[in-house]
N, C-alpha and C positions, 0 to 999 in steps of 0.2 A: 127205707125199711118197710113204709106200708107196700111201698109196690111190690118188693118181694113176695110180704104174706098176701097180698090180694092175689099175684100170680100163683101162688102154691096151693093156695085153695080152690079142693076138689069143686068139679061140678059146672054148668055153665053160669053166665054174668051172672042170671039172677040168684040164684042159689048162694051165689060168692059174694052178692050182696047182700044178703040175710045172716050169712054165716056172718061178715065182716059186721054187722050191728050186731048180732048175737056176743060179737067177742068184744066189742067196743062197751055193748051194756055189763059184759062180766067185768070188764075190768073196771069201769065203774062201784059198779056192786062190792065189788074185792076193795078198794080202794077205801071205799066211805067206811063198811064194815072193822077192817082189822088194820090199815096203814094209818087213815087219820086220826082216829082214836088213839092210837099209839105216840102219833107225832105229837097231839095235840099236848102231853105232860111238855114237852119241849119248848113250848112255847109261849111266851107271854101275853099271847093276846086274849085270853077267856079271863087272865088279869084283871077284876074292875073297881074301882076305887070309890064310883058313884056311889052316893048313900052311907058310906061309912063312918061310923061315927069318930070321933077326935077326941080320944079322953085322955087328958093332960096328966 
């Protein structure tokens, strides 16, 4: 799959290396932004028990 988009991307090597970190940083960006936020109700791991009090 990456060789495709590396091959389908305008421009010579260097340029297609720029592009290909320019899109690697968006999907990053995209990722942290609006997916893991999102995922993160799903999951139990921000779950934390430390410190909590025990009243009987």
């Amino acid at each position: 799959m990456y060789g495709w988009m590396f091959r389908h991307l305008p421009g010579p090597l260097w340029m297609r290396i720029v592009l290909s970190v320019l899109l690697l940083a968006a999907a990053v960006v995209l990722l942290a932004q609006f997916v893991f936020p999102w995922l993160e109700q799903f999951t139990p791991l921000t779950d934390s028990t430390i410190g909590a009090a025990h009243i009987p």
